[in-house]
N, C-alpha and C positions, 0 to 999 in steps of 0.2 A: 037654235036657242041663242041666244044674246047676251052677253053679259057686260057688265060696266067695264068703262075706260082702267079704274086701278085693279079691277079682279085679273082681267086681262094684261096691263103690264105686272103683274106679279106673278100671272103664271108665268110671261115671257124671261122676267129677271130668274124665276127659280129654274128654269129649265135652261136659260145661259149657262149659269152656275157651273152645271152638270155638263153643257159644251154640247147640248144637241138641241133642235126644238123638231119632234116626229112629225111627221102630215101630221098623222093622228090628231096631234095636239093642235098643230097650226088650226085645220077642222073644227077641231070644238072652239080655238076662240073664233072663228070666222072672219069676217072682213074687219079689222079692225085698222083705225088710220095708228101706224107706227109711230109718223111724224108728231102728232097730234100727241103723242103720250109721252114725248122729251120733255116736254114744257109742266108735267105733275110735280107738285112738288115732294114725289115718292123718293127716298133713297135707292139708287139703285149700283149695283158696282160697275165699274169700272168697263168691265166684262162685258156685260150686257148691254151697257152704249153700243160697246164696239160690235156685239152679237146685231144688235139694231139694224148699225151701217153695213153688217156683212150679207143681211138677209136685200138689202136693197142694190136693184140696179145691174147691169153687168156683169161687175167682179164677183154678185154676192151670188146668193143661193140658188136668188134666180136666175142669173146670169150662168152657173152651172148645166140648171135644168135644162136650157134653153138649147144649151150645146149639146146636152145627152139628147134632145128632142131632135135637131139638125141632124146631128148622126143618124139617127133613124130613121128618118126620111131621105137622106141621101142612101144610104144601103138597097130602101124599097128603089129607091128612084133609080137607081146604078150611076150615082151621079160622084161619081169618084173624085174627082176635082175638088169637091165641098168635103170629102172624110178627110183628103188628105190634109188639110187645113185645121181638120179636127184631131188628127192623129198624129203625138208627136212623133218624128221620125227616130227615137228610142224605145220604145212603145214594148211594153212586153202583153202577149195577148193570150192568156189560155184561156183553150175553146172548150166548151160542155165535156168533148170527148176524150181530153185530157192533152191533147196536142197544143202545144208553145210557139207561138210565134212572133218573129221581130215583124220590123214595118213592110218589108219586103214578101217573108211568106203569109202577113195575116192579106196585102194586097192583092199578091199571087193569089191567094184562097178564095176572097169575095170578087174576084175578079176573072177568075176561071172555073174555078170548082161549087161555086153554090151560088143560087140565086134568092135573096129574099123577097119574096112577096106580101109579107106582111111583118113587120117590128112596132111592137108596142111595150108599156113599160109600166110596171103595175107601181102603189106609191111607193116614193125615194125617199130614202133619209140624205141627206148632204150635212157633212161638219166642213167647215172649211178654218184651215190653220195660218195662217201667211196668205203663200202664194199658193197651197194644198190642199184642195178638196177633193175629201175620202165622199163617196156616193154606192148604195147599198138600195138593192129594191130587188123584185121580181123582173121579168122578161117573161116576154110569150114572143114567139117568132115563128113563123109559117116560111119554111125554106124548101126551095128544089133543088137537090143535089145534083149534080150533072151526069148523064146518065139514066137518071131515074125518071119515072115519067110522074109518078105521085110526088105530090107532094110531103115533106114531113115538119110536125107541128112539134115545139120546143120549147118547155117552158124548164126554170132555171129561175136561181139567187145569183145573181152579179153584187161584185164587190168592183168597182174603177176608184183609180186614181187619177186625179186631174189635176193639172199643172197652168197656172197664169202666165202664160208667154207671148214676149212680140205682141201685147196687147188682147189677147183671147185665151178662154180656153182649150188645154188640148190634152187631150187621154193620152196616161204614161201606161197606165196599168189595167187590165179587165182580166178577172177572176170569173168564171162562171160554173156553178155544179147544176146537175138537171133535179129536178124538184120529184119526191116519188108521185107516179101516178095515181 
């Protein structure tokens, strides 16, 4: 469904406002050109320019995704080179089962003790504050513990924290609880 250029930046300004815009929401307005809706001559605050700019590019929302997407395919890939890049080297990591770790033991972990075979990400929400985007969604992960010959399937709410540095982003934080069956 479609809706007009000003229904569309007025959902965008009121859901600034509030400091998030869901999929959910993004979905119902659908493609709409962002650029395109600077130039109405809607009032809109202040806020929502800059929500605009954050949503585009790199540094913004999708710039975000992009990096939660790279992780997850360097984890399937075991392509450790590219996490480290994505993982700041402060990094606090709790895992499903309630175990914490720094950069060292979440490495140690995905690089001796469990192999992922499959990471996917159900929809995200992303706020981003500064240089901080908070990101909040589902996981499904298909993992093989070492040792074990089956595989085990993992689904979970993540909560990560992401931090703008050295020019990219890089996960300070990952919360994750298992979702009930």
């Amino acid at each position: 469904m479609a809706i007009g250029r000003k229904s569309a930046l007025a959902i965008h300004c009121i859901a600034a406002a509030y400091g998030s815009l869901s999929t959910a929401m993004m979905d119902a307005i659908g493609t709409f050109d962002w650029g395109a809706a600077r130039g109405l001559p809607m009032a809109c605050p202040k806020r929502c320019e800059e929500r605009m700019a954050m949503d585009e590019g790199e540094r913004g929302i999708a710039g975000v995704i992009a990096a939660e997407q790279r992780r997850g395919e360097a984890l399937v890939a075991r392509d450790f080179a590219t996490l480290r890049t994505l993982v700041a080297p402060d990094i606090t990591h709790t895992h499903t089962r309630g175990v914490t770790d720094d950069f060292d033991g979440y490495f140690r972990f995905v690089e001796q003790e469990l192999a992922f075979l499959e990471a996917s990400r159900g929809p995200l929400d992303v706020r981003i504050s500064g240089d901080i985007a908070v990101m909040t969604g589902t996981m499904d992960n298909l993992v093989l513990p070492r040792g074990r010959e089956e595989p085990i399937r993992t689904r979970a709410q993540a909560l990560q924290v992401w931090a703008w540095r050295d020019g990219g982003w890089r996960m300070i934080a990952f919360q994750s609880t298992n979702l009930p069956a």
